[in-house]
C-alpha positions in Angstrom: 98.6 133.0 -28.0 99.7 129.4 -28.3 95.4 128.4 -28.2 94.8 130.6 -30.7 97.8 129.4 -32.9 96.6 125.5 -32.3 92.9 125.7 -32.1 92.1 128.7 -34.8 95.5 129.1 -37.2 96.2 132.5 -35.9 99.2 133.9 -37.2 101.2 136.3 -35.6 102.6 137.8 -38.9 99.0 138.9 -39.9 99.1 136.9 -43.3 96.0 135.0 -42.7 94.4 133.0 -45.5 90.7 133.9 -46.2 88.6 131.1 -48.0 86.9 131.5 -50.7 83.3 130.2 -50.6 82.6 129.0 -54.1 79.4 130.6 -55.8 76.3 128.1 -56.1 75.0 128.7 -59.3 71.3 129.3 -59.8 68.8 127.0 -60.7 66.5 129.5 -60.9 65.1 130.7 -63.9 65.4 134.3 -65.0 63.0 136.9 -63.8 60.0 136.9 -66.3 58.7 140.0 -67.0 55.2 138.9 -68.8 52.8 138.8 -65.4 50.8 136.0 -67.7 53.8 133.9 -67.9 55.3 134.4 -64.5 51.4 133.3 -63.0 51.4 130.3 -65.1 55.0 129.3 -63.7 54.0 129.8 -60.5 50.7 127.4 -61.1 53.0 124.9 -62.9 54.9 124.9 -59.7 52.4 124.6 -57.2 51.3 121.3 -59.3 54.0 119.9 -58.5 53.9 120.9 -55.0 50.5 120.0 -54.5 52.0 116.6 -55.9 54.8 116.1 -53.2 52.1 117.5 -50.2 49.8 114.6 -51.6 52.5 111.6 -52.3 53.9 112.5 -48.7 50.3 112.8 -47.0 50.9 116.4 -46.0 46.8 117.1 -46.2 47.3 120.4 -44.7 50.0 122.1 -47.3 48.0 120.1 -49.9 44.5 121.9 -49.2 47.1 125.5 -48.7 48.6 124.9 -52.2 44.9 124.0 -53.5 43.6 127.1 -52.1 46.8 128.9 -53.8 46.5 128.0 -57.1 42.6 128.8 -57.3 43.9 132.5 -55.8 46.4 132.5 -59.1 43.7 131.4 -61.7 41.7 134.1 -60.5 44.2 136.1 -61.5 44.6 134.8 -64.7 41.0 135.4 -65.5 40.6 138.7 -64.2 43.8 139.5 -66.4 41.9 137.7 -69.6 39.2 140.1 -68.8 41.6 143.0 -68.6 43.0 142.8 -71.7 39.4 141.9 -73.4 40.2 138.7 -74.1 37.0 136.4 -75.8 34.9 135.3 -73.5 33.8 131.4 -73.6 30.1 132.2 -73.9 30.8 134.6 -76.9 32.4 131.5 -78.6 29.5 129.7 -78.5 26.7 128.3 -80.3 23.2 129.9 -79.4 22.4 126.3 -79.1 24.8 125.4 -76.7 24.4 128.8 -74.9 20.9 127.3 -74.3 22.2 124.0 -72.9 24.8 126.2 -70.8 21.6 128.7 -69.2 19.2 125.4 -68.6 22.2 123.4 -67.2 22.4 126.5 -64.8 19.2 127.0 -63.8 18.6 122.7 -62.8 22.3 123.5 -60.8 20.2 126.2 -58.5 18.8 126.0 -55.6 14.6 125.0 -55.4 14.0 128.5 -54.1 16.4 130.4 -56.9 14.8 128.1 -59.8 11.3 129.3 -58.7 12.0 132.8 -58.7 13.1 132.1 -62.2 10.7 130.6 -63.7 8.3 133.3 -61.9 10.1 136.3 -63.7 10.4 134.1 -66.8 6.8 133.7 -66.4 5.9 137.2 -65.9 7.6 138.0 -68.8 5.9 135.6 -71.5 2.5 135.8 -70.0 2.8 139.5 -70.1 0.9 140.1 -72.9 -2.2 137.3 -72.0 -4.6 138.2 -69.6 -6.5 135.2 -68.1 -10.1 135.5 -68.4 -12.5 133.7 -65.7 -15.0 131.1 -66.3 -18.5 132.4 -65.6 
């Protein structure tokens, strides 16, 4: 008895004090209900991550958080296509949707480009037929 008096403040009366651990308050911010705004938190938040991971030379969590935050732009795309949202291209200029389709086809690969240009072929030159020199 006289150990648990010394070491642990037992009391044989049974009027034992409780603490009180004091409440941390949050730092968080309230739960968002908009899935639009809680992605674009989360991206805002992986920047800065993605910031520490490089300053401190983590490469691994950096390429993780990279990989991440492509996942959650995804998203937002796929939620701009969802709700029919404008699409870049139908904001465009014919003449810059020309420079866009050209700028596309150089980016292929040699074989991809050829089978364009054969089907683009085949399309315009439907109509001539190539006579032979006799």
């Amino acid at each position: 008895m006289w150990l648990l008096h010394r070491r642990h403040n037992y009391k044989t009366d049974a009027t034992h004090s409780i603490e009180e651990v004091p409440k941390e308050e949050s730092t968080q911010t309230p739960v968002q209900d908009d899935y639009r705004t809680m992605l674009q938190t989360q991206i805002a938040e992986l920047k800065i991550s993605m910031n520490k991971a490089k300053d401190s030379g983590s490469w691994q969590a950096y390429a993780a958080l990279q990989r991440q935050m492509v996942t959650l732009m995804q998203e937002i795309r796929i939620l701009d296509a969802e709700e029919g949202a404008t699409d870049a291209h139908e904001r465009m200029t014919d003449e810059q949707l020309l420079a866009e389709i050209v700028n596309t086809i150089i980016a292929l690969p040699p074989m991809l480009r050829q089978r364009v240009q054969s089907d683009l072929h085949s399309l315009v030159g439907s109509n001539v037929v190539a006579l032979k020199k006799v």
